[in-house]
N, C-alpha and C positions, 0 to 999 in steps of 0.2 A: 504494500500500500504506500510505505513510503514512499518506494522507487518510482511509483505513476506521480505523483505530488512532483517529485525532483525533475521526470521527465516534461512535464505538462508547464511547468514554470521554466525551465530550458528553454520548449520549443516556445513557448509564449513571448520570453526574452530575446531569443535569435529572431522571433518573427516582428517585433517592434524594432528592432536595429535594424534590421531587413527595412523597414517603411521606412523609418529615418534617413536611413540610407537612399533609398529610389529618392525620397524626397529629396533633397541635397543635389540630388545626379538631373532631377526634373528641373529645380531653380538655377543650376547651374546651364544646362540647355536653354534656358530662357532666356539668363546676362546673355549667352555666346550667339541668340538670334537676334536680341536686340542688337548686340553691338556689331554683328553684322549686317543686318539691315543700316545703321548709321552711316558706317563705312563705306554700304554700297551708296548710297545716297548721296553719300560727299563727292565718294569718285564718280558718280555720274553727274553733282551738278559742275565739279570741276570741269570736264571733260564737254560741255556744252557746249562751246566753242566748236572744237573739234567736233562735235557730232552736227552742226549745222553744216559748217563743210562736208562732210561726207555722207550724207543722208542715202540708204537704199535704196535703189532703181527700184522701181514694183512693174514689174515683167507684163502685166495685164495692161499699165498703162502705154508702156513701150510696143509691144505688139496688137492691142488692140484698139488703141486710143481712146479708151474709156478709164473711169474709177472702177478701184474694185470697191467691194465693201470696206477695205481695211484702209484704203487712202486716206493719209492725212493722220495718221495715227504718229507717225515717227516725227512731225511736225507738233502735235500735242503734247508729246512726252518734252522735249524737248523748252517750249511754252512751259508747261508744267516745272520742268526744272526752275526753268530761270522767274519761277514764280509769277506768271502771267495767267492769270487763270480763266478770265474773259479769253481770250485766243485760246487758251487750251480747248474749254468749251468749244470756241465753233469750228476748232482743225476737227477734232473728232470728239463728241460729247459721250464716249466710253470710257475716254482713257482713266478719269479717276474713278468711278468705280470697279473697273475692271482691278486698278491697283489695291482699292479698300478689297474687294473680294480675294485678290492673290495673297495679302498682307496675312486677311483673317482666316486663309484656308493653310497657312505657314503654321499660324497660329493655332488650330484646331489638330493639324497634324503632332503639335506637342505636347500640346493639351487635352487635347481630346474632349472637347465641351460634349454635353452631351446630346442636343438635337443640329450640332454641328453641318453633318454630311446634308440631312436636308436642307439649313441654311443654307450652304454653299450651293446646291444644282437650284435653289431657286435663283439663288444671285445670278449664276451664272446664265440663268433662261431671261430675267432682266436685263441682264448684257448683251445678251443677244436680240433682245427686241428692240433693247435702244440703236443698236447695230444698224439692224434692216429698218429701223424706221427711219434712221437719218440715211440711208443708203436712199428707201423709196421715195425720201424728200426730192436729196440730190436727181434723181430721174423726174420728179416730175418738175424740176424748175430749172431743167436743163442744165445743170451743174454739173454734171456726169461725162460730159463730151471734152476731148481735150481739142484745143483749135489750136 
């Protein structure tokens, strides 16, 4: 009888060092995505300069002479960097939620909220409709056409 006592209080004590421990391992994962989120962030808005110079071709508008949906997107981030948020808005009105939804789906993957995964596929059906609703603007107000 004794020895179940000594075992039962053993395994009780490893398994709260056990939790202490994940916990520890969990806030530590959390400083190291914060602070890599900061860093990316510096180094991107550093780099803003350079990314206005080198912006990617979008092969749809090269071959077809039309927008695709994503046009105007690398122009928004960009905007977005250097803190202009009206212009981020109307290069492409996804771009920051799309990043609030990438941030929080970072964030769920560490934390694991618990109605997390449904959050995210609704966001992400909301970024998609603001997607094609500003794509089916640009068609109907002839925006869409490169001359």
């Amino acid at each position: 009888m004794q020895m179940y006592n000594f075992n039962s209080f053993f395994l009780t004590f490893v398994a709260k060092e056990k939790m202490k421990i994940m916990k520890k391992i969990k806030e530590i994962k959390i400083i190291l995505f914060i602070f890599f989120l900061f860093f990316s962030f510096f180094l991107l808005f550093s780099f803003s300069s350079f990314l206005k110079v080198h912006l990617l071709a979008c092969p749809v508008k090269h071959f077809f002479h039309i927008d695709c949906p994503g046009c105007g997107m690398q122009r928004s981030i960009i905007a977005l960097l250097e803190g202009d948020l009206w212009n981020s808005l109307s290069f492409y009105p996804a771009t920051i939620p799309i990043f609030v939804f990438l941030i929080y789906t970072a964030f769920h993957l560490i934390i694991n909220f618990k109605h997390g995964a449904t959050i995210i596929k609704w966001g992400y059906i909301f970024c998609s409709i603001i997607i094609f609703t500003f794509y089916i603007y640009k068609i109907i107000t002839y925006k869409i056409f490169l001359l």
